[in-house]
C-alpha positions in Angstrom: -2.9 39.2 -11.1 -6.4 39.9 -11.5 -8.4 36.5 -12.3 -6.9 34.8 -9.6 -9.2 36.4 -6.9 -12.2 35.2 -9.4 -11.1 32.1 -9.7 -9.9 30.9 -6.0 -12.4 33.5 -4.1 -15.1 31.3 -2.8 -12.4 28.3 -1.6 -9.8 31.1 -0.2 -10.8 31.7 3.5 -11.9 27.9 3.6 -8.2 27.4 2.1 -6.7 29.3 5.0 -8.9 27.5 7.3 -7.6 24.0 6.3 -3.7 25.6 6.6 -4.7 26.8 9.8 -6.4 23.1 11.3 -4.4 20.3 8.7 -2.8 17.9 11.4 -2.6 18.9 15.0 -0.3 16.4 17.3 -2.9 14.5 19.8 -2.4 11.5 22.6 -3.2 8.2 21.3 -7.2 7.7 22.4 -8.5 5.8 24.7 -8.7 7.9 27.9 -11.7 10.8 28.7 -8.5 13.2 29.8 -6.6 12.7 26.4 -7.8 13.6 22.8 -8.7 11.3 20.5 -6.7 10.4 17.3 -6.6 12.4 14.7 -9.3 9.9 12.5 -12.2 13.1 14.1 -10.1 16.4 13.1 -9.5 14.6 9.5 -13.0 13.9 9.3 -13.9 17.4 10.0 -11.3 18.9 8.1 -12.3 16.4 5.1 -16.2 17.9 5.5 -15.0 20.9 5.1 -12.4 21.0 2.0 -14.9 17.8 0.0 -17.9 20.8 0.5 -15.6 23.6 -2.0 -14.6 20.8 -4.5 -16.2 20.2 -7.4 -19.1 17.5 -8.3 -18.7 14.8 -10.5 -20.8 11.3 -10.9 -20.3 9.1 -8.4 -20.1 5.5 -8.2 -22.4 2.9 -6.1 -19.3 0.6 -4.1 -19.1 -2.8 -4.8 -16.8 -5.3 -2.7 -13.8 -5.6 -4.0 -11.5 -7.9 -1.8 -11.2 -8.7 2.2 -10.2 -5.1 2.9 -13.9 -4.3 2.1 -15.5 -7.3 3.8 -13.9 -5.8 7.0 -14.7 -2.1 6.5 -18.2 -2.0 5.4 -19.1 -5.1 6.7 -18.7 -3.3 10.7 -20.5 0.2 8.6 -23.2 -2.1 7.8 -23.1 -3.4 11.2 -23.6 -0.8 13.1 -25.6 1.3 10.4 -23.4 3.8 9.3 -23.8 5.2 5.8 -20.8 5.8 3.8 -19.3 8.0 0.7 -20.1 6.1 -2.8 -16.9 5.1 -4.7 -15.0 8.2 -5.9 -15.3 9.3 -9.6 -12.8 8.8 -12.2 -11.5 12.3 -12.1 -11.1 12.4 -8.2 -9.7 8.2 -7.9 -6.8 9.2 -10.8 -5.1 12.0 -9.2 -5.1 10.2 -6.0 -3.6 7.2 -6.9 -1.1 9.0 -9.1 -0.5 11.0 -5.7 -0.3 8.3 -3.4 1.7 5.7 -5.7 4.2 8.2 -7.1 3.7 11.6 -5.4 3.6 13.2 -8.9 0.4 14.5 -10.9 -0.2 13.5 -14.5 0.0 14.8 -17.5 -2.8 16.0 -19.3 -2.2 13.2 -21.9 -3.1 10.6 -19.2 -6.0 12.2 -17.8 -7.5 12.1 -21.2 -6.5 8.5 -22.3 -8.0 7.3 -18.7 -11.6 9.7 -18.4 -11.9 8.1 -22.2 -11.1 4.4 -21.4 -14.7 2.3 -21.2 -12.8 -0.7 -19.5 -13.8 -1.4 -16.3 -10.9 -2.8 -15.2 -9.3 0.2 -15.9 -8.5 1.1 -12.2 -7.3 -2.3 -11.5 -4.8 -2.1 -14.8 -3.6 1.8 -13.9 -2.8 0.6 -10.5 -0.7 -2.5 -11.6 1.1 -0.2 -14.2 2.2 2.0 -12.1 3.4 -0.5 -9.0 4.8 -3.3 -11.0 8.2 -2.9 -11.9 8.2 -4.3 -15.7 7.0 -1.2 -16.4 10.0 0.6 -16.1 12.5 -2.5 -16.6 14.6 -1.0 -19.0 14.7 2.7 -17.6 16.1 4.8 -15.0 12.9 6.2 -14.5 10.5 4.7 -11.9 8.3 7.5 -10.0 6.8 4.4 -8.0 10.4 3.2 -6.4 11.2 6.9 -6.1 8.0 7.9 -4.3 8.6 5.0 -1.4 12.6 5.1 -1.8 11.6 9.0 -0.1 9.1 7.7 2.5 11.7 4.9 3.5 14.1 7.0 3.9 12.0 9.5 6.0 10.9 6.4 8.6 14.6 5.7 9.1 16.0 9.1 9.2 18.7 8.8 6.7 20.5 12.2 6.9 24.0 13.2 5.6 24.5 15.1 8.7 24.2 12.0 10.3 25.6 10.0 8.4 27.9 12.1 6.0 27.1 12.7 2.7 28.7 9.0 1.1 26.9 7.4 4.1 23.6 9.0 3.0 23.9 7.9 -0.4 25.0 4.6 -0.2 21.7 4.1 2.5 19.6 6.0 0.3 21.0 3.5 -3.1 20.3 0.4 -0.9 17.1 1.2 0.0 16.1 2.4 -3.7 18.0 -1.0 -4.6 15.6 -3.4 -2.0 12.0 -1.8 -3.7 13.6 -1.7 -6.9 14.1 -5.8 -6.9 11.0 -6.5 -4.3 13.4 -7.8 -1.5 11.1 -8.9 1.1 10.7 -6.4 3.9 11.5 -8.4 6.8 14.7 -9.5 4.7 16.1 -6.0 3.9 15.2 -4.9 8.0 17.5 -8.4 8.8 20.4 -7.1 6.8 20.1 -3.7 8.4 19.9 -5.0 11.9 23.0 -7.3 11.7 25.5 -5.4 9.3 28.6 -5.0 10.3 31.1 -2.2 8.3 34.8 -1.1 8.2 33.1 1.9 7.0 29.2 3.3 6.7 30.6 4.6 3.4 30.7 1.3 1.4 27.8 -0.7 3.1 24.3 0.6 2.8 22.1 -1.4 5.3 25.0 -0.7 8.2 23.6 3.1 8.1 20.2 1.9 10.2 21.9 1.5 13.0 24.8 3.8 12.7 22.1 6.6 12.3 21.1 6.0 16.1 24.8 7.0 16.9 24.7 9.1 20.4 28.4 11.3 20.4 29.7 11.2 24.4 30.3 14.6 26.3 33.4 15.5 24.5 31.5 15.2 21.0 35.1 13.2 19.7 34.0 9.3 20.6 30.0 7.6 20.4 28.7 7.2 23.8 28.0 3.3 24.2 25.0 3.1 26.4 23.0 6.0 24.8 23.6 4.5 21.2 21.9 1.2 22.3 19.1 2.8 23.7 18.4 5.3 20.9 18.8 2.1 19.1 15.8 0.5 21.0 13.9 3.1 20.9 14.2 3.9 17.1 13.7 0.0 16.2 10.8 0.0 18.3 9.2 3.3 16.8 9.6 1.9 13.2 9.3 -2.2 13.4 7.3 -2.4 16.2 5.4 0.8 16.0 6.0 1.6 19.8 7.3 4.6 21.3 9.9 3.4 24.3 11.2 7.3 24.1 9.0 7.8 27.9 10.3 4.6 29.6 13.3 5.2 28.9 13.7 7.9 30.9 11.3 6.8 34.1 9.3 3.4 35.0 5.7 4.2 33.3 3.9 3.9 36.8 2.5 7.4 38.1 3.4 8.7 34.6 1.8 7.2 31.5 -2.0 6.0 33.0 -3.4 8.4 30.4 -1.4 7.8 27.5 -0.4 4.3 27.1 -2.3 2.0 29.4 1.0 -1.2 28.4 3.5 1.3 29.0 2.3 2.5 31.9 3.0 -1.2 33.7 6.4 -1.3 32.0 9.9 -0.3 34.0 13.1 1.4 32.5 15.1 -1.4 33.1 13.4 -3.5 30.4 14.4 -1.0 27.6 17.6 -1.6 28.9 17.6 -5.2 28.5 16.4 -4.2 24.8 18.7 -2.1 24.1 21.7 -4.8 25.4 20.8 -7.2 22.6 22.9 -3.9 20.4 25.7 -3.9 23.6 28.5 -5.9 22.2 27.9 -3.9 19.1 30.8 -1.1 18.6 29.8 2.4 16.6 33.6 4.1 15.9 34.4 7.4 14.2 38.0 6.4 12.4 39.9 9.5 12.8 40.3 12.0 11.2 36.6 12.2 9.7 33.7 12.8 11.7 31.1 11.2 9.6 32.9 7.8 8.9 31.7 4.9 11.2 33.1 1.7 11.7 30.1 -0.9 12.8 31.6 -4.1 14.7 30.9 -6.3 17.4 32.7 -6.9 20.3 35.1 -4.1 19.3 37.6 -5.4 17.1 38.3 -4.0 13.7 40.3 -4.7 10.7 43.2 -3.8 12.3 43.8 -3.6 16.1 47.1 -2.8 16.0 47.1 -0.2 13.3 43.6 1.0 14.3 42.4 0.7 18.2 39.1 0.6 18.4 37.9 1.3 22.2 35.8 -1.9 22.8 32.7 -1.1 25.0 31.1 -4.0 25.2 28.2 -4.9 27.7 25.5 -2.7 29.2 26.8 -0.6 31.9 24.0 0.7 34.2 27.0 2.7 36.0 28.1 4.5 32.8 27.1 8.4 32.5 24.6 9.4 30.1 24.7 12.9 27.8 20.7 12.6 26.5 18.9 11.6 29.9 19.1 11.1 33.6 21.0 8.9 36.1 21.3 5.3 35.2 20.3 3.2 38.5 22.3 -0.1 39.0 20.3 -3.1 37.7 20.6 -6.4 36.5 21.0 -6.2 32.7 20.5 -8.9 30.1 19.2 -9.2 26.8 15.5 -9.4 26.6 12.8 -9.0 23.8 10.0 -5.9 25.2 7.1 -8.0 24.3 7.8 -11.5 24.9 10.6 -11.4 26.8 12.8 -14.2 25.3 16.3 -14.3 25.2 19.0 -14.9 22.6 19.9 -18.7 22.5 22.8 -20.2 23.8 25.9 -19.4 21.8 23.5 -16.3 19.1 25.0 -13.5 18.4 22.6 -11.3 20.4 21.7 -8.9 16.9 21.1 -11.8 15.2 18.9 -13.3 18.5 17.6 -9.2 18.2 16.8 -9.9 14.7 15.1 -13.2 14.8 12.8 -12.9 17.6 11.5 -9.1 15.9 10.7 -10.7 12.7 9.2 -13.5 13.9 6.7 -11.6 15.9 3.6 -10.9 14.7 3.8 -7.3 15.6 6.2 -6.7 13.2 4.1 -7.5 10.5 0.9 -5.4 12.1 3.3 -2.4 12.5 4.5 -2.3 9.1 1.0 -3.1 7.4 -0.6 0.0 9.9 2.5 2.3 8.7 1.4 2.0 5.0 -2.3 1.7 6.1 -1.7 5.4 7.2 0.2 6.3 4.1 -2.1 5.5 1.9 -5.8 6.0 3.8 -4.8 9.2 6.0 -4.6 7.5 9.8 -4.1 4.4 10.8 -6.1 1.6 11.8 -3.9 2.2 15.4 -3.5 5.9 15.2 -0.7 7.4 15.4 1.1 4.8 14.1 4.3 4.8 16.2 1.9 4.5 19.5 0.0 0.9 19.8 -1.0 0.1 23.3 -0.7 -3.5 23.2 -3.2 -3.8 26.3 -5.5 -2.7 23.7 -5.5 -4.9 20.9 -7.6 -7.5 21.4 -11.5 -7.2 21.6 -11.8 -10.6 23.2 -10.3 -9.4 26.2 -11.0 -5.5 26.5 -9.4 -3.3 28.9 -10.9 -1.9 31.5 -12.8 0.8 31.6 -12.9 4.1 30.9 -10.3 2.6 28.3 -11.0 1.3 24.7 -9.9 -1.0 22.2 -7.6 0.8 20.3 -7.5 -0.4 16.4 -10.4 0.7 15.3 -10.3 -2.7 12.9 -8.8 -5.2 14.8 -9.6 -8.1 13.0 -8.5 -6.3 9.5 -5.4 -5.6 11.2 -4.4 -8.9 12.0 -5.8 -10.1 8.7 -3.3 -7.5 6.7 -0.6 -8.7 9.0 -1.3 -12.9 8.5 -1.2 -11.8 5.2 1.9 -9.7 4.8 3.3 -12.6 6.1 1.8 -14.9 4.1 3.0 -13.4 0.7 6.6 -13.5 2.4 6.9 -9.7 3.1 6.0 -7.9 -0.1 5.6 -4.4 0.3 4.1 -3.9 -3.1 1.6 -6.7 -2.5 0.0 -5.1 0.6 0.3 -1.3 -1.3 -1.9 -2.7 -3.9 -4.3 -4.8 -1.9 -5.2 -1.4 -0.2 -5.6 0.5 -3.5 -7.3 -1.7 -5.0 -10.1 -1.6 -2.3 -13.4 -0.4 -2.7 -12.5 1.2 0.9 -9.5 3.2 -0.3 -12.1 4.3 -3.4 -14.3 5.8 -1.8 -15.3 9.7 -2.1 -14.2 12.1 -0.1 -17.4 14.0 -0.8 -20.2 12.4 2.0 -24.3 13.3 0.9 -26.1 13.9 4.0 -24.8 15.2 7.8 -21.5 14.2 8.4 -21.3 12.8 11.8 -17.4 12.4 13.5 -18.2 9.4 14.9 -18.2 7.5 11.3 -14.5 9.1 11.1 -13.1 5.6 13.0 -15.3 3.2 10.4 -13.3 5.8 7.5 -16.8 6.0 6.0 -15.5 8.5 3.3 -11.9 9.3 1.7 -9.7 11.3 4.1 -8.0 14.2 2.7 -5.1 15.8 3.2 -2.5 18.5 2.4 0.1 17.7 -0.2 3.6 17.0 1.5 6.4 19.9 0.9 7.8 17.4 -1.5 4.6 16.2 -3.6 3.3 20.5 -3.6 6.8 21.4 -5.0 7.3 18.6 -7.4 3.4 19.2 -8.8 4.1 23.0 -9.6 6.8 22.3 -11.2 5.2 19.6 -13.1 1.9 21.9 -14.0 4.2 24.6 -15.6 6.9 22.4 -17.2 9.7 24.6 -15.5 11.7 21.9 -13.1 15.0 22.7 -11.1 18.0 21.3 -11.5 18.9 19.3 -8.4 22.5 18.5 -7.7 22.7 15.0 -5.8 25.6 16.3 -3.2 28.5 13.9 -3.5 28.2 12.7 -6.7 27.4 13.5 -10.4 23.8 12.7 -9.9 21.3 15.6 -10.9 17.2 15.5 -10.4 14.6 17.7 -11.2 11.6 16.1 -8.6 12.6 17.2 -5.4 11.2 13.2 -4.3 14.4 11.7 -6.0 16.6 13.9 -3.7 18.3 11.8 -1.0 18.0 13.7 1.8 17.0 17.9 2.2 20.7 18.6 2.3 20.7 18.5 -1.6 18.0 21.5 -1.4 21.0 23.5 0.1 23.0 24.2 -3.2 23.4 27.5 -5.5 20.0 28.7 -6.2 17.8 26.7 -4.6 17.2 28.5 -2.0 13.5 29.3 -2.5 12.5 26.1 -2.7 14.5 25.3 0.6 12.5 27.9 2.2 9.3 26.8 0.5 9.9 23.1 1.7 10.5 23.8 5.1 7.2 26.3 5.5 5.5 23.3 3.9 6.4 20.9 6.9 9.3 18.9 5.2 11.2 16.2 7.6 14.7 17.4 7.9 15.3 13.8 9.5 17.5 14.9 12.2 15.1 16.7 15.1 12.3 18.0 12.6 9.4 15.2 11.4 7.3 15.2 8.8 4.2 17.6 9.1 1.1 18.1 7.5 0.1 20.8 10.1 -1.3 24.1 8.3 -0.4 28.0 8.7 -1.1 31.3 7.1 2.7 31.8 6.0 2.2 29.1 4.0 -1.3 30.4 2.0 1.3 33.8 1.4 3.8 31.7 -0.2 1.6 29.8 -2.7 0.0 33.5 -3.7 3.3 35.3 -3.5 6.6 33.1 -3.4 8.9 33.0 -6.4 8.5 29.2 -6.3 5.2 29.8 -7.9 5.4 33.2 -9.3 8.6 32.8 -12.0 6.8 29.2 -12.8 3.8 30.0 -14.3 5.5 32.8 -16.4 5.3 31.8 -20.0 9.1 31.5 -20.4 10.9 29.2 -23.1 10.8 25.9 -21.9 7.8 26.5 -19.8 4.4 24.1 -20.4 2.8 27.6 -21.4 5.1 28.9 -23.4 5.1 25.7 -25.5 0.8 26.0 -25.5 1.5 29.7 -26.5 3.5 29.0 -29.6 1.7 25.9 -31.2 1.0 25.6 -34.5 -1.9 26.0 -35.8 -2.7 28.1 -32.5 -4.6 26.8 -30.0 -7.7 28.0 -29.5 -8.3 29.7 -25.5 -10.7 27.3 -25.0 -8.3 24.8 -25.5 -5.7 26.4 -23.9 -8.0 26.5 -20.9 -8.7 22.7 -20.7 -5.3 21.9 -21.2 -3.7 24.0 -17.7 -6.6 22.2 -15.9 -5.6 18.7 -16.9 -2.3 19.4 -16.1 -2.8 21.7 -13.1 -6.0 19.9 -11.1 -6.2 16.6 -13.7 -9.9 17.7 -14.4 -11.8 19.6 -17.1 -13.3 23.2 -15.4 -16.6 23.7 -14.6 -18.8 25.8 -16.8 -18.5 29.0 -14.7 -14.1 28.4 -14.6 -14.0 28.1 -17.9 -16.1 30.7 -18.8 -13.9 33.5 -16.5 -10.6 31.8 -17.7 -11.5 32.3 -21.4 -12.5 35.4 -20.8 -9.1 36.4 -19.0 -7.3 35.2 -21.9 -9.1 36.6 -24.4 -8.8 40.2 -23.0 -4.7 40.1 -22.3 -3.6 36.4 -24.0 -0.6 35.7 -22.1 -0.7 37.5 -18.9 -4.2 36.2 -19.0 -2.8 32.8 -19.4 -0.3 33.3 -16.3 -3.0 34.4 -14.5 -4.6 31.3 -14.9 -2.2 28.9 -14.2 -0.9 31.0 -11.4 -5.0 31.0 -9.6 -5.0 26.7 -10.6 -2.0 26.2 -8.3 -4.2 28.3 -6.0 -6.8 26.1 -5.8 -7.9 23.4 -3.2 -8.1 20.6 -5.2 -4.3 21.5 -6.1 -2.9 21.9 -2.7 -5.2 19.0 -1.6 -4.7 15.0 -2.3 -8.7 14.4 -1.9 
C-alpha cells in the first residue's frame, strides 16, 4: 500500500508515541512521594495528539448550565485560559462516541454540518439518549453502549457466572437502562436478591459474581465471599478501594496512598463484609456454574437438597485469597458511618438501606460517569476517594491536598442525582450538554499541566478495543457475525456482545486477538485499559482485522461506492470514506493525494485510502 505512508506520515511517530504513553496506572494524588492522577499525563498526551489534528472554526463558550458555572467559574478565578467550544465536526464524533460508542454514517455528518439550528447539539444529544427514539425497535446503540460499560463495572462474566447466568445479568441490566429504572433501585434489587438458581434471576448475579471457591475448588468459601463482596460493593457504589485493608490495618502501610485508609483497621471490613454473612452462595451439584443465593442457608428443599448453612462471620475460619484471620469481635457495621442494621432487618436489606441513603453513593456514581464521559474524574481514579479529603472547609494537613479537584460540583451533581430520583440518563445528559464537556481539545497558546485539574480543554483519549473494532467495521460496511453463546442471539457490533467469551467462537479469532492487544476487560483478573504499545500500531497497519476490511469486496461500503450508478466521481468517492471513516471532509492537501491515488489505480487506490483513514489519529482517537 503505497498512499498510506503519504497520507498518515506526519501523525505516525506521534501515533506510536500516544500508544506508547495512553494511560499509565498512578497513586491517587495528594502526597510529594506518589504521582499525581492521571488529569497531567492526559493533559500532555492531549497537547500532543490536538497539535496533528486538523483545524476547523472554533466556537467562543457560552454558559450553558451549573456544570459550567462550576468549571469556568474556578478558571476564571484563578485566571486560567481555556479551549473555545469544539467545532461541529470535532463535538459530533464525540458525542456519537461517547453516547453509543459507534461512528456515524456519512449521511449524518452531512445532515448535521448542514443544519443552521442552534439548538442542534441540544436536539442530537436528546435523540440519541431518549428512548422514544428507538420505541418500537430492537435497535438502541445508546442502551447498548452503557448495557457494555455496566456490565464491565460489575464484572459479569460467563466464566463466573456460567454462560445462562451471564445472559440473564447482562438482559437485566440492558432491561433497567432500557425502562430508566432508577439507579439506586436496580443496585437495591441486586444487593437483596435471593435465587434457587443465578440462571433465572438476573440482579442475584451481582453478588454471586464475588463468589470465592474454598481449597478444594467443590464448595464457596464463606468468609472470603463476604469480603470480596465488601470490597467489590465498595469499589463500585462507594468508589473505595477496601482491597489493602483487608489484608492489614492501614497504619504503617497506606500514609502515602490513602490518608482515611491509612487510620482504618481490618476488622472494620469485616464488620462490612458480615452485613452479607447470613447470606449462603451454593453450587447445586452437578454444575459448577449454577448458584443457589439464600440467606440463612435454607433452600427449596432441605431435605432433597442440603445446603451447608454458614452463617455468621467466623474470624477463626481459614482463608484461600489472603492471610490469617485474627480473632475479633465481629458485627455488622457500615465503613463510613458506622451504623448498624435495626433491630429485627435483614442485615442485606440494613446493607442496602444505609448505602443508598448515603450521600456517597450518589457522589461515586455521578464521578464514575464524570470519568466516562470527560476522561478523569473529578476524584481521580475513580474507585480511590480519600474521604479525609473531601471537604475544602476542613483541609487535611499538610503536605496533603484536597482531592476533588471540584468539590463543590461534586456534591452539586450528587444532590442532584438525587434529586431527579436516580436517573442515569439525566446526569449523562446534563454533562453533555455542558459547555465544559464542549470544549476543544485543541488549546491556542502554551499548554501549561497545571490547567489539566480545572479540564481547561477536551481530554482525549484512545478508542476502547470495543469502540476501535466496532468503528472499522462500520467505516468499511464489512461486520462479523457474532454468535451470542447460549442462545440464538447473533450481533455484528462487538459492544452488544455480553461478555468477551462470545469473541471465542469459529472465526473470530482475529478480532479476539485484536481486542485483547487493544486493552479489552476480560472481567475476570484483566480491567479495562487504555494503556498504549507498539504491537498495537502493527496491528492497525498489518492485522487482518483491518486488512480484508477495506478490500472492496461485495457487501463492502467500497464495493457499493465502486459500483454506483451513474459512477461516482473520485472526488466524491474521496469525501465519502472520510465522512464515514474520520466524520470530516479532508483537507485540501488529503484530498488532493487521495484523488490522485485513485485516479492512477481506482480500486486499489481506493483500498489504499480507506486502509491509511483507519490509520489516522483522529480515527484511533475520541478527541
Amino acid at each position: 500500500m503505497t498512499v498510506g505512508r503519504t497520507l498518515i506520515l506526519g501523525s505516525m511517530p506521534l501515533l506510536l508515541a500516544a500508544f506508547a504513553s495512553e494511560e499509565r496506572k498512578a497513586k491517587p494524588a495528594g502526597h510529594p512521594e506518589t504521582p499525581v492522577s492521571q488529569r497531567e499525563e492526559k493533559g500532555a498526551l492531549t497537547d500532543a495528539v490536538s497539535r496533528q489534528l486538523p483545524t476547523s472554526r472554533l466556537i467562543p463558550v457560552k454558559r450553558r448550565n451549573y456544570i459550567d458555572d462550576y468549571i469556568f467559574g474556578s478558571m476564571e478565578r484563578d485566571r486560567i485560559p481555556h479551549a473555545p467550544l469544539a467545532s461541529d465536526q470535532e463535538f459530533l464524533r464525540r458525542i456519537y462516541l461517547d453516547l453509543t460508542g459507534r461512528i456515524l454514517d456519512s449521511a449524518d455528518v452531512r445532515k448535521f454540518l448542514a443544519d443552521e439550528n442552534s439548538k442542534k447539539r441540544d436536539k442530537l444529544i436528546d435523540s440519541l439518549i431518549e428512548p422514544e427514539r428507538y420505541a418500537f425497535q430492537e435497535e438502541d446503540p445508546f442502551v447498548d453502549r452503557w448495557t457494555y460499560w455496566l456490565n464491565d463495572l460489575f464484572g459479569n462474566s460467563g466464566g463466573e457466572l456460567g454462560t445462562p447466568g451471564r445472559n440473564i445479568f447482562y438482559d437485566y441490566i440492558r432491561a433497567s437502562l432500557r425502562l430508566n429504572i432508577p439507579y439506586n433501585e436496580m443496585v437495591e434489587e441486586m444487593l437483596t436478591a435471593s435465587a434457587l438458581t443465578n440462571w433465572y434471576s438476573g440482579p442475584s448475579n451481582f453478588l454471586i459474581r464475588f463468589h470465592v471457591d474454598d481449597a478444594t475448588g467443590n464448595q464457596i468459601h464463606h468468609e472470603d465471599t463476604c469480603d470480596e463482596i465488601a470490597i467489590g460493593t465498595g469499589r463500585i457504589l462507594l468508589g473505595v478501594s477496601l482491597e489493602c485493608v483487608s489484608c492489614h490495618d492501614g497504619a504503617n502501610h497506606l500514609e502515602k496512598i490513602n490518608l482515611w485508609l491509612s487510620q482504618r483497621k481490618r476488622v472494620e471490613v469485616w464488620r462490612q463484609a458480615a452485613f452479607f454473612s447470613n447470606l449462603t452462595i451454593y453450587r447445586p451439584p452437578p454444575r459448577r456454574q449454577e448458584f443457589t443465593l439464600v440467606e440463612n442457608g435454607r433452600g427449596y428443599d432441605a431435605e432433597a437438597m442440603p445446603i451447608p448453612a454458614r452463617t455468621g462471620y467466623d474470624t477463626t475460619a481459614d482463608s484461600v485469597v489472603r492471610m490469617k484471620r485474627q480473632k475479633a469481635d465481629v458485627f455488622p457495621s457500615f465503613i463510613l458511618t458506622g451504623e448498624q442494621p435495626a433491630k429485627g432487618e435483614p442485615m442485606r436489606r440494613a446493607f442496602a438501606r444505609i448505602l443508598l441513603s448515603h450521600p456517597q453513593f450518589a457522589r461515586a456514581t455521578v464521578n464514575w460517569i464524570w470519568a466516562e464521559l470527560m476522561g478523569v474524574g473529578i476524584v481521580d481514579p475513580p474507585y480511590a476517594f480519600d474521604f479525609a479529603r473531601q471537604d475544602p472547609k476542613q483541609p487535611p494537613p499538610a503536605p496533603w491536598t484536597v482531592q476533588p479537584s471540584h468539590p463543590e460540583l461534586l456534591d452539586r451533581l450528587a444532590q442532584d442525582f438525587r434529586d431527579h430520583k436516580f436517573d442515569l440518563r439525566y446526569i449523562i445528559k446534563l454533562i453533555v450538554k455542558s459547555s465544559a464537556y464542549q470544549l476543544s481539545s485543541r488549546f491556542d497558546g502554551e499548554w501549561k499541566p497545571e490547567y489539566a485539574r480545572y479540564f481547561a480543554r477536551h481530554f482525549v483519549r484512545r478508542l476502547s478495543a470495543e469502540e476501535l473494532v466496532d468503528a472499522i467495521s462500520q467505516a468499511t460496511g464489512l461486520f462479523p457475525e457474532i454468535p451470542i453463546g447460549g442462545s440464538n442471539v447473533k450481533v455484528r457490533y462487538v459492544m452488544q456482545t455480553r461478555s468477551p467469551e462470545d469473541l471465542g467462537g469459529k472465526g473470530l479469532s482475529e478480532i479476539q486477538r485484536f481486542l485483547g492487544s487493544f486493552g479489552q476487560n476480560n472481567r475476570s483478573r484483566g480491567v479495562k485499559s487504555l494503556e498504549g504499545n507498539i504491537v498495537q500500531a502493527s496491528l492497525l497497519l498489518n492485522s487482518k482485522v483491518v486488512k480484508d476490511r477495506v478490500k472492496a469486496v461485495p457487501g463492502s461500503r467500497l464495493d457499493k461506492l465502486l459500483r454506483q450508478e451513474p459512477p461516482v466521481s473520485n472526488e466524491d468517492l474521496v469525501d465519502e470514506l472520510f465522512l464515514s471513516t474520520l466524520s470530516r471532509y479532508p483537507l485540501p492537501g488529503e484530498k488532493r493525494v487521495a484523488v490522485d491515488q485513485i485516479q492512477k489505480y481506482r480500486t486499489q487506490g481506493a483500498e489504499d485510502v480507506a486502509w491509511a483513514l483507519i490509520n489516522k489519529l483522529d480515527f484511533i482517537f475520541n478527541y
